[in-house]
C-alpha positions as CSV (number, residue, x, y, z in Angstrom):
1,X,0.0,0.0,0.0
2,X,3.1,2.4,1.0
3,X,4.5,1.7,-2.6
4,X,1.6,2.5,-4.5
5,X,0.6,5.8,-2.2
6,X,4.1,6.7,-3.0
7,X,4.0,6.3,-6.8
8,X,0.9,7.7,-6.8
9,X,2.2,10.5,-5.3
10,X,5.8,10.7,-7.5
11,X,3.2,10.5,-10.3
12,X,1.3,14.0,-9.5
13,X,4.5,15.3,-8.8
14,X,6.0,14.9,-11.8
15,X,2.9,15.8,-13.2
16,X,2.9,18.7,-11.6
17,X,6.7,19.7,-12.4
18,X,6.0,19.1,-16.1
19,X,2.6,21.1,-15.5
20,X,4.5,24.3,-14.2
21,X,7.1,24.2,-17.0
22,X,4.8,24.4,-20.1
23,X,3.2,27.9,-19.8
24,X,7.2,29.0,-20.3
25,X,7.5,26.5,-23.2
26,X,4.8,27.9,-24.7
27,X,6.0,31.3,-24.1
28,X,9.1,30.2,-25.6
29,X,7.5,28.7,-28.6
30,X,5.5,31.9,-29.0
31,X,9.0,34.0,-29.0
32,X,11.1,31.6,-31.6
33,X,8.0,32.1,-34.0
34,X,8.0,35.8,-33.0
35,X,11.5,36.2,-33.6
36,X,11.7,34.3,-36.7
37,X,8.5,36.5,-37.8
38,X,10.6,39.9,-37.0
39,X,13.7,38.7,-38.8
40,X,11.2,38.4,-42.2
41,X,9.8,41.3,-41.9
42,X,12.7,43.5,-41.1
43,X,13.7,41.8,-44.8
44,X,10.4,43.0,-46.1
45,X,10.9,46.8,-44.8
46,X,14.8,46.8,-46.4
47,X,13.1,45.8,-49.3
48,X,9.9,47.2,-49.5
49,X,10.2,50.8,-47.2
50,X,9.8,54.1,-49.2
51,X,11.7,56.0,-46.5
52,X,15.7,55.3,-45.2
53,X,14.1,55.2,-41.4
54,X,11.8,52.2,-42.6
55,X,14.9,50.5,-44.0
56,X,17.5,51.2,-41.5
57,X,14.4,49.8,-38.5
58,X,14.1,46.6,-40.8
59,X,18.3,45.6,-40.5
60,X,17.8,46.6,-36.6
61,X,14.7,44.3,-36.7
62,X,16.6,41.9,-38.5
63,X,20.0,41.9,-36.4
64,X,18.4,42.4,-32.7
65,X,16.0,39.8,-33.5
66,X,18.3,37.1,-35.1
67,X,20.7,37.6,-31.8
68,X,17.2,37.4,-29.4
69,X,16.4,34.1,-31.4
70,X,19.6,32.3,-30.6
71,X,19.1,33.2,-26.6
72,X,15.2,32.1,-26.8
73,X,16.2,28.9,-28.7
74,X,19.2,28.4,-25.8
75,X,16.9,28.7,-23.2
76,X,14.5,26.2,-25.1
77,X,17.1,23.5,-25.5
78,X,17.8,24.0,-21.8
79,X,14.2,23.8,-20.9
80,X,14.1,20.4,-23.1
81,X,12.0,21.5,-25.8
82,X,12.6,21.2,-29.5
83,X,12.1,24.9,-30.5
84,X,10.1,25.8,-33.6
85,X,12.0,26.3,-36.8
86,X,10.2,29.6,-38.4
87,X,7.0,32.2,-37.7
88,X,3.5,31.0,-37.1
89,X,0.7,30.6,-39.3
90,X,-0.5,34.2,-38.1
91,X,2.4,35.7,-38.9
92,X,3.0,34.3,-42.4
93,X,-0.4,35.7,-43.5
94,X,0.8,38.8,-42.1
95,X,4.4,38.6,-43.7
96,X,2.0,38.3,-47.1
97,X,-0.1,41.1,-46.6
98,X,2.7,43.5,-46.1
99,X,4.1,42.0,-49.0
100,X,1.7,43.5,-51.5
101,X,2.3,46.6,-50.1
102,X,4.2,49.5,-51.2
103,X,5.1,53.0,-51.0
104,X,3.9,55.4,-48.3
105,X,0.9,52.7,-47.5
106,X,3.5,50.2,-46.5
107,X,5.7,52.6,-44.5
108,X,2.3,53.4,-42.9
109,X,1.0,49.9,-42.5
110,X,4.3,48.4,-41.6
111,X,4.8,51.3,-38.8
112,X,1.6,50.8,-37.1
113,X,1.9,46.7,-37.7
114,X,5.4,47.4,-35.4
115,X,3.5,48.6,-32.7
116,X,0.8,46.7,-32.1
117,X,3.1,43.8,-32.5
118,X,5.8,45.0,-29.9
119,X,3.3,46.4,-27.2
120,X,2.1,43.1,-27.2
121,X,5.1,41.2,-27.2
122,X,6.5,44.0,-23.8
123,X,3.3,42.8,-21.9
124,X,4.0,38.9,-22.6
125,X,7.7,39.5,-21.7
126,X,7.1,41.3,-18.9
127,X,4.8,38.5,-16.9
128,X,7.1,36.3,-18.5
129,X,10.1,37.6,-17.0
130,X,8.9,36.8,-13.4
131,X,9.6,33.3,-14.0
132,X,12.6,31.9,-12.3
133,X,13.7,29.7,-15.2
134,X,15.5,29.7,-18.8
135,X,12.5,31.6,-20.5
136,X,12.0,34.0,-17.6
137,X,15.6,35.0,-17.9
138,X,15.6,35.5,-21.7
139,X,12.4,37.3,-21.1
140,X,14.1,40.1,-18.7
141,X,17.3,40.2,-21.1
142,X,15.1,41.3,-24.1
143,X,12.8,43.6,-22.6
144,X,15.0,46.7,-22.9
145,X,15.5,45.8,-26.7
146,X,11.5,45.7,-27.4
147,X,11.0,49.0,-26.0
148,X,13.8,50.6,-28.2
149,X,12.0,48.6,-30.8
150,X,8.2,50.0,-29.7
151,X,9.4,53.5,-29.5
152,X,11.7,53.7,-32.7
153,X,8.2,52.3,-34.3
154,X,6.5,55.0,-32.6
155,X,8.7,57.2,-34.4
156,X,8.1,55.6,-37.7
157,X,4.4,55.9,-37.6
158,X,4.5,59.5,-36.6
159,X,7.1,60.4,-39.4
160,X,4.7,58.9,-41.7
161,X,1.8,60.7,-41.0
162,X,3.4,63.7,-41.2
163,X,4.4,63.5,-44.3
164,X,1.2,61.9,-45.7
């Protein structure tokens, strides 16, 4: 009867172990595919932005995001997860919308895309970054480079409607 009380009980522990790690594997999940995600379109914007700030935030996108990417998937290995290997469903579609874009509309669009995107990334790091593991500690060592991101976005978006 001990035995099996005590397996029982090694059982829900585990359980409960692996139960606390997966909110930061998804979290991680969710920041590989994000990452990945930024890298394209910081691509899209050297290709695709009217105006030299649009192009210069795209290789910052590109080069702060690539470096993030190798830290998130790090952590992931650490955490024993297989880590994604490119940007969510979501975020292709997006990746093609902006891709028929051009011009002012897609400095504009691309802006304003920026900024929804990093204020909600900020808020998902930030609970994130409570954690006491792997993903919490990548969370806190990105935070300060998604609010240079979230405010040099700002800055696009209000260059471009100013020059509408």
């Amino acid at each position: 009867m001990k035995a099996t009380t005590f397996t029982i009980l090694a059982i829900f522990l585990a359980s409960s172990a692996y139960a606390a790690e997966k909110p930061s594997q998804t979290f991680l999940k969710k920041a590989i595919e994000g990452n990945y995600a930024e890298v394209e379109m910081g691509k899209l914007a050297q290709q695709k932005g009217q105006k030299d700030n649009v192009s210069k935030f795209g290789q910052m996108l590109m080069d702060d995001h690539t470096a993030a990417n190798q830290k998130a998937i790090d952590a992931a290995k650490s955490m024993g997860m297989t880590p994604p290997d490119g940007p969510n469903a979501k975020q292709k579609a997006d990746y093609d919308k902006m891709s028929k874009m051009s011009g002012a509309q897609f400095d504009r669009d691309f802006a304003t895309h920026m900024i929804a995107d990093h204020q909600k990334d900020i808020a998902e790091y930030k609970k994130e970054a409570k954690q006491a593991d792997a993903a919490g500690e990548y969370a806190r060592g990105q935070l300060d480079v998604l609010q240079k991101h979230l405010e040099a976005a700002k800055s696009l978006r209000s260059s471009s409607v100013k020059n509408r």
